[in-house]
C-alpha positions as CSV (number, residue, x, y, z in Angstrom):
1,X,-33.9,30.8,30.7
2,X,-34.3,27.2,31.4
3,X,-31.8,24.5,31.0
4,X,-32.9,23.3,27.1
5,X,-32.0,26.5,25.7
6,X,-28.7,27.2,27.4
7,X,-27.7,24.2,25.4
8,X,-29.0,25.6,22.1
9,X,-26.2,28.0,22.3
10,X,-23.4,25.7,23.7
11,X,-21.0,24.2,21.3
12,X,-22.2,21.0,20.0
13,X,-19.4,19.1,22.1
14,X,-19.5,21.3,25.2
15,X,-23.8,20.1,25.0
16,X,-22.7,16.3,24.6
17,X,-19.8,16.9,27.9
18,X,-22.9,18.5,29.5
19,X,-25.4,15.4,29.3
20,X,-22.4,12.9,30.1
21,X,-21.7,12.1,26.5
22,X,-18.3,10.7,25.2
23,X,-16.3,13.4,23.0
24,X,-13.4,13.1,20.6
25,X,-10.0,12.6,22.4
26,X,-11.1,11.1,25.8
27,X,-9.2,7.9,27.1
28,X,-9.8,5.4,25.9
29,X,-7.5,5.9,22.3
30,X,-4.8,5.1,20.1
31,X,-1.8,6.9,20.8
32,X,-0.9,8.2,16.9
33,X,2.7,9.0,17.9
34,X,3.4,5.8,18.9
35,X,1.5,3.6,17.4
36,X,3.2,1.7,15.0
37,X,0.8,0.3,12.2
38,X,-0.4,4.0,11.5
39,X,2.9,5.2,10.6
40,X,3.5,2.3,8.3
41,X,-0.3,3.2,7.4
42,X,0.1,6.9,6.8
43,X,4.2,6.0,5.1
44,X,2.4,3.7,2.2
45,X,-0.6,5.8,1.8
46,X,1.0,9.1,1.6
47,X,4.1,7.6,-1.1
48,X,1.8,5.5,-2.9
49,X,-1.1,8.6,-3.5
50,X,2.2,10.6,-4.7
51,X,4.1,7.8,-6.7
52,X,1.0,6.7,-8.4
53,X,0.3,10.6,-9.5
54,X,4.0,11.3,-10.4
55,X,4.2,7.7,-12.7
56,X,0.8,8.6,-14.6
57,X,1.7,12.0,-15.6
58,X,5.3,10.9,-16.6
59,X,4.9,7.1,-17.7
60,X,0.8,6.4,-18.4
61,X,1.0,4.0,-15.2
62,X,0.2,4.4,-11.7
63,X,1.7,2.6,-8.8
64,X,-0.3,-0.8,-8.6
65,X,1.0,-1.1,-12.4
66,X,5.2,-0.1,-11.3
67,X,4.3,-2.8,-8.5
68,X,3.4,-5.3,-11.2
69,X,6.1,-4.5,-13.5
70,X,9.0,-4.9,-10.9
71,X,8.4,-8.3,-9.5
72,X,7.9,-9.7,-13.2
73,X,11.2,-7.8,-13.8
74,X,12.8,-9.6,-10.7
75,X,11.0,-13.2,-11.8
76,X,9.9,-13.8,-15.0
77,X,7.0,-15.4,-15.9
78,X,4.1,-15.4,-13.1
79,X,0.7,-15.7,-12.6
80,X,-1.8,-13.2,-10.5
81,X,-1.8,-15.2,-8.1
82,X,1.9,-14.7,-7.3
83,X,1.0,-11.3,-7.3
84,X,-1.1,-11.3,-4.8
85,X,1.1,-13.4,-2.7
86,X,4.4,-11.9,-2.8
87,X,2.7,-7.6,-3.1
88,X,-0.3,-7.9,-0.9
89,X,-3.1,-6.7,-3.9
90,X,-6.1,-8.5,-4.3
91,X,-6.6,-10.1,-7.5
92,X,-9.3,-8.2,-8.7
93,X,-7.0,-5.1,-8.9
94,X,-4.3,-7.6,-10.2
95,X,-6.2,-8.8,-13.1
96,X,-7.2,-5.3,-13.6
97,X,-3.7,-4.2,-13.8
98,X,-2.4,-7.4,-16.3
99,X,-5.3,-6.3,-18.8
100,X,-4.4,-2.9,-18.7
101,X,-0.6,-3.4,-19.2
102,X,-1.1,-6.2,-21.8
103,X,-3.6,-3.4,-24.1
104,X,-0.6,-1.3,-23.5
105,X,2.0,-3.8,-24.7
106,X,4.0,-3.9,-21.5
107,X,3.2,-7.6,-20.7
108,X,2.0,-10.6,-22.7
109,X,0.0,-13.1,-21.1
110,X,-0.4,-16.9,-22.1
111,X,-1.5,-20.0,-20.5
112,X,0.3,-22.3,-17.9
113,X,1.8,-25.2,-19.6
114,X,1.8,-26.2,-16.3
115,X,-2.0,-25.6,-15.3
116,X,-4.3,-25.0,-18.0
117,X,-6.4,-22.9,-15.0
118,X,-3.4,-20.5,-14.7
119,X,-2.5,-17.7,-16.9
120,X,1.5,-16.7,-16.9
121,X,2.6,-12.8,-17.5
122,X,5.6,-12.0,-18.8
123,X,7.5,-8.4,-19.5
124,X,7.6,-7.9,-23.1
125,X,10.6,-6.0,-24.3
126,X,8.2,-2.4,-24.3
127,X,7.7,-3.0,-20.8
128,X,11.3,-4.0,-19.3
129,X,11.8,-0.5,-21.4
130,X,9.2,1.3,-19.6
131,X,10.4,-0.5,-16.5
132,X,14.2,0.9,-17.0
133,X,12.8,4.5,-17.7
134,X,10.9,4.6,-15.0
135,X,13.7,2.6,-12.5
136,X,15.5,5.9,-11.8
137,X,13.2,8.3,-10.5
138,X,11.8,5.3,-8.2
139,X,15.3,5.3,-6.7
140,X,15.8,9.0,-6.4
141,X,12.2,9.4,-4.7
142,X,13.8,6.4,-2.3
143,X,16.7,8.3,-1.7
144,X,15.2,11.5,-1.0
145,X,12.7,10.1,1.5
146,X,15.6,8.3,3.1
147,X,18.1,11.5,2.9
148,X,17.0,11.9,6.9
149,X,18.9,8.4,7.6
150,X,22.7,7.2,7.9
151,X,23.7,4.3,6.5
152,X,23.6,2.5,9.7
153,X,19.8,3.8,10.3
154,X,18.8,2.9,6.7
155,X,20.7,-0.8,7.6
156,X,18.5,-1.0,10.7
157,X,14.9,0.0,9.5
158,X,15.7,-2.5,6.4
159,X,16.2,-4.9,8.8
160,X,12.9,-4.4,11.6
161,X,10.9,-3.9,8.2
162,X,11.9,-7.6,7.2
163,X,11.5,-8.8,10.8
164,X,7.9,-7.0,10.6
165,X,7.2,-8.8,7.4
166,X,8.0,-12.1,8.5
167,X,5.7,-11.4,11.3
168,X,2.9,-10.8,9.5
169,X,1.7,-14.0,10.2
170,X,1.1,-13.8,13.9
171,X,-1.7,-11.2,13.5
172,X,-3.5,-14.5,11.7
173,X,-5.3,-16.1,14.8
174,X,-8.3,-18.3,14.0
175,X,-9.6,-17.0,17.6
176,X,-9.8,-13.5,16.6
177,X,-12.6,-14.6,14.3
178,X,-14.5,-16.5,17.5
179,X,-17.3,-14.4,18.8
């Protein structure tokens, strides 16, 4: 037999090690176990996909929505913008979101007295309702993911987490974008 069909009956990545090809898991790459920014990844992803499935079967809203409904619990009157700024979602999904709720008669939105542009949202007694129903299972799922931590090591990740956050604004260099 000659040397083409040998290869026909390799494995498809034993072929590409054969003709000097590149295969999955070679140096150069990102060591998963220690590399930060995929657990933090993998953390949000995985609680989010869950939270967002547990709140829609029990409370009609997934987790973008609890998102929304806890900082205007914590400060009043917003716009999307402040959404955007203080959770990380982009507006379209914001927007998204405030329609949704208001139609639902969780929040009520008006104009800015401040800035005819803006638009304020505001809880409306149905949603700080929905809100407080909901407030106690959020804590227990907390709770439970955190069960694996003392005190002090719950202190400590708050703590790095905040430090993290704060960070966040050295992965912003204008020379990254430079080519």
């Amino acid at each position: 037999m000659d040397q083409r069909s040998d290869r026909k009956d390799e494995a498809p990545a034993q072929a590409q090690a054969s003709a000097g090809m590149r295969q999955a898991g070679q140096q150069p790459v990102i060591d998963l176990d220690n590399y930060i920014p995929a657990y933090l990844t993998f953390l949000a992803n995985k609680w989010a996909r869950s939270a967002s499935h547990l709140y829609l079967k029990r409370f009609g809203i997934g987790i973008e929505a609890w998102r929304i409904l806890v900082l205007l619990a914590i400060e009043g009157p917003i716009t999307a913008n402040r959404v955007c700024q203080v959770i990380g979602m982009d507006k379209a999904s914001v927007s998204r979101n405030f329609k949704r709720l208001a139609e639902l008669g969780f929040l009520q939105i008006d104009d800015d007295p401040d800035d005819a542009r803006q638009r304020l949202a505001q809880l409306t007694q149905a949603g700080f309702a929905l809100h407080d129903d909901m407030l106690p299972l959020v804590l227990d799922r907390e709770q439970r993911l955190l069960s694996c931590l003392d005190a002090d090591e719950r202190d400590v990740l708050c703590k790095l987490l905040r430090r993290l956050h704060a960070n966040l604004g050295a992965l912003d260099d204008p020379t990254d974008f430079e080519f």
